[in-house]
C-alpha positions as a printed NumPy array, in Angstrom:
array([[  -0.337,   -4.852,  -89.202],
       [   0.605,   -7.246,  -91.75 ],
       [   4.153,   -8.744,  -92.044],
       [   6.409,   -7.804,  -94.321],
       [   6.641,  -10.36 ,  -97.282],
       [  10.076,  -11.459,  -97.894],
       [  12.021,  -14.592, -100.123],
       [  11.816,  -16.651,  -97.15 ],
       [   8.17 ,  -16.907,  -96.272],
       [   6.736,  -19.076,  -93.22 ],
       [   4.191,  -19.601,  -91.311],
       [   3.627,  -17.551,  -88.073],
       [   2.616,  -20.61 ,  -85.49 ],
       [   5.875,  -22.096,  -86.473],
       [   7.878,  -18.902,  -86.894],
       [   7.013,  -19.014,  -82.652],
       [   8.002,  -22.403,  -82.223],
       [  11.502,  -21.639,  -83.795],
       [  11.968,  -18.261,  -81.91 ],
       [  11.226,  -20.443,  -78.538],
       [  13.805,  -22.665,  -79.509],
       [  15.911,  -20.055,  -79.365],
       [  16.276,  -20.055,  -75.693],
       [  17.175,  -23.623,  -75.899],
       [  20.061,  -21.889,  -78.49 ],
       [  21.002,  -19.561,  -75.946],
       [  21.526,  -21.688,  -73.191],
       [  24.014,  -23.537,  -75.2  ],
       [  26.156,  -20.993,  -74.702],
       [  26.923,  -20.932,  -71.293],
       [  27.545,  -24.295,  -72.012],
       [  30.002,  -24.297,  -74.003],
       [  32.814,  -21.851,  -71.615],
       [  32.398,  -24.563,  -68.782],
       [  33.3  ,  -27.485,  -71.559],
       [  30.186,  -28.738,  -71.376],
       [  29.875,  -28.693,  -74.979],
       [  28.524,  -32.341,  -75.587],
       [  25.177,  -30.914,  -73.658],
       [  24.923,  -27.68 ,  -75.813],
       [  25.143,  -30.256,  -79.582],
       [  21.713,  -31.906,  -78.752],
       [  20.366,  -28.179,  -78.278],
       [  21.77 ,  -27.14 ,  -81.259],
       [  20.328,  -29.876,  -83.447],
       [  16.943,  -29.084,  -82.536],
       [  17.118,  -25.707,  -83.073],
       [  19.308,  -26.632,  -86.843],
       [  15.859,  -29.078,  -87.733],
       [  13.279,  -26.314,  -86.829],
       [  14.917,  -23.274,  -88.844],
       [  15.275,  -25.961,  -91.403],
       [  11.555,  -26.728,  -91.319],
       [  10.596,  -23.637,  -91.245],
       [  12.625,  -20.859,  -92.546],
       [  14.309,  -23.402,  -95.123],
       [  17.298,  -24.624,  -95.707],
       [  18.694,  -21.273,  -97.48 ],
       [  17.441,  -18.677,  -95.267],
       [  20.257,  -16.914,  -93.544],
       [  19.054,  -17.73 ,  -89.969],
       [  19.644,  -21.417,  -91.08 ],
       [  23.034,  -21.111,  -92.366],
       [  24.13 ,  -19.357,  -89.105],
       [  22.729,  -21.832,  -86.903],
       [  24.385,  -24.621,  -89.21 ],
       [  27.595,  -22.643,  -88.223],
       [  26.855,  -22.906,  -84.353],
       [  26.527,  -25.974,  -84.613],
       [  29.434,  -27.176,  -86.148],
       [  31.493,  -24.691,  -83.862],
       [  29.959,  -26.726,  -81.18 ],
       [  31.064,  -29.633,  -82.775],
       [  34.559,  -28.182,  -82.949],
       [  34.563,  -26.743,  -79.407],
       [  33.814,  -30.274,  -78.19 ],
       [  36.645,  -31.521,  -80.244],
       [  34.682,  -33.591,  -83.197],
       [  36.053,  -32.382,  -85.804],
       [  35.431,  -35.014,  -88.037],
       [  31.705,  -33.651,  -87.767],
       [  32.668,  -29.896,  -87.564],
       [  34.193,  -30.129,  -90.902],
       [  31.832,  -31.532,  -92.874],
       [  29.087,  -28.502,  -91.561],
       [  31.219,  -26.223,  -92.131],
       [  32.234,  -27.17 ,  -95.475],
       [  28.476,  -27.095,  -96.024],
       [  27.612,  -23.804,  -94.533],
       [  30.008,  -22.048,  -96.653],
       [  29.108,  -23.433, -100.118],
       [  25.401,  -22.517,  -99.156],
       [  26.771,  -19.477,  -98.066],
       [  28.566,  -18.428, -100.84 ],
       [  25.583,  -19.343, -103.075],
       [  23.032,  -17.576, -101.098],
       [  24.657,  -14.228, -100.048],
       [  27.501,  -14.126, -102.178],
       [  30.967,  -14.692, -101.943],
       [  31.983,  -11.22 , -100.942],
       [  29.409,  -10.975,  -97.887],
       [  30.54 ,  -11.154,  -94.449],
       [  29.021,  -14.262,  -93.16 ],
       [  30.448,  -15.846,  -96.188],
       [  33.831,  -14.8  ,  -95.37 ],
       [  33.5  ,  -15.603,  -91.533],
       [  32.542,  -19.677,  -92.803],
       [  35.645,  -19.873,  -94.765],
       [  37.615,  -18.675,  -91.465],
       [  36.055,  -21.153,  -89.571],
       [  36.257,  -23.904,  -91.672],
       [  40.488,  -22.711,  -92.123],
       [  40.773,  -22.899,  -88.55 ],
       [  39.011,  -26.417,  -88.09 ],
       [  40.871,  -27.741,  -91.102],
       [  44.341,  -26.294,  -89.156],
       [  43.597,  -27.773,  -86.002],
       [  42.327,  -31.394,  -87.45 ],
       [  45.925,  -31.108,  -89.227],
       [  47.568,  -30.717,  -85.319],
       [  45.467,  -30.214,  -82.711],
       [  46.611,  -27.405,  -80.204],
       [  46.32 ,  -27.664,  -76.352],
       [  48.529,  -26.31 ,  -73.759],
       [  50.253,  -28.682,  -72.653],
       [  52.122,  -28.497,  -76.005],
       [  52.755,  -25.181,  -75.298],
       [  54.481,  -26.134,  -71.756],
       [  57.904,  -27.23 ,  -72.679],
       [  58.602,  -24.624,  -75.253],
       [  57.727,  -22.037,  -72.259],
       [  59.81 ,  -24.194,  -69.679],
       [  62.703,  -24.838,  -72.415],
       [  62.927,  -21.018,  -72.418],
       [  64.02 ,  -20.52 ,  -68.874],
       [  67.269,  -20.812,  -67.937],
       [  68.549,  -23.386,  -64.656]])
């Protein structure tokens, strides 16, 4: 059966290479809830190169993968790289799916909510005195 031909085409040895990386890509997951998300960046990367290589740097699997990567980025609190990918993903986004599609919309959400917390970062321990102000002695 042959493959449907599509705008993005590639070549099937490396179309397996990238879909093994995947596992590394889903690992990184459980990664990231245990704040281990320095370890789940390096995975990331690769995977980011190998779409790149082979699906190009346009094809929608790319962009989303750009997007993991910089939420990894964000998750492990550098911003100063999260931004930049993001700001990235969403231009390519917007010129590649449009600026009304959903994955479009979804990169300018994330790259709101990195630019909001690079403005003042948010942890819970800033949240502790206004709770413990609250109570009365």
């Amino acid at each position: 059966m042959k493959r449907p031909r599509t705008r993005f085409a590639y070549a099937s040895a490396s179309y397996s290479t990238v879909t093994w990386r995947l596992g590394y890509m889903r690992r990184t997951h459980y990664h990231l809830p245990a704040g281990r998300g320095g370890e789940a960046i390096p995975l990331h990367k690769r995977t980011l190169a190998d779409r790149e290589r082979v699906l190009g740097a346009d094809h929608p699997h790319t962009l989303t993968t750009r997007n993991n990567l910089a939420a990894t980025y964000q998750s492990a609190g550098r911003l100063g790289e999260a931004i930049p990918l993001y700001e990235r993903t969403l231009a390519d986004s917007g010129r590649v799916l449009g600026a009304d599609h959903l994955r479009t919309l979804s990169s300018r959400a994330n790259l709101e909510r990195a630019r909001a917390m690079a403005v003042r970062p948010r942890s819970r321990r800033d949240s502790i005195p206004v709770l413990q102000s609250g109570f009365v002695s």
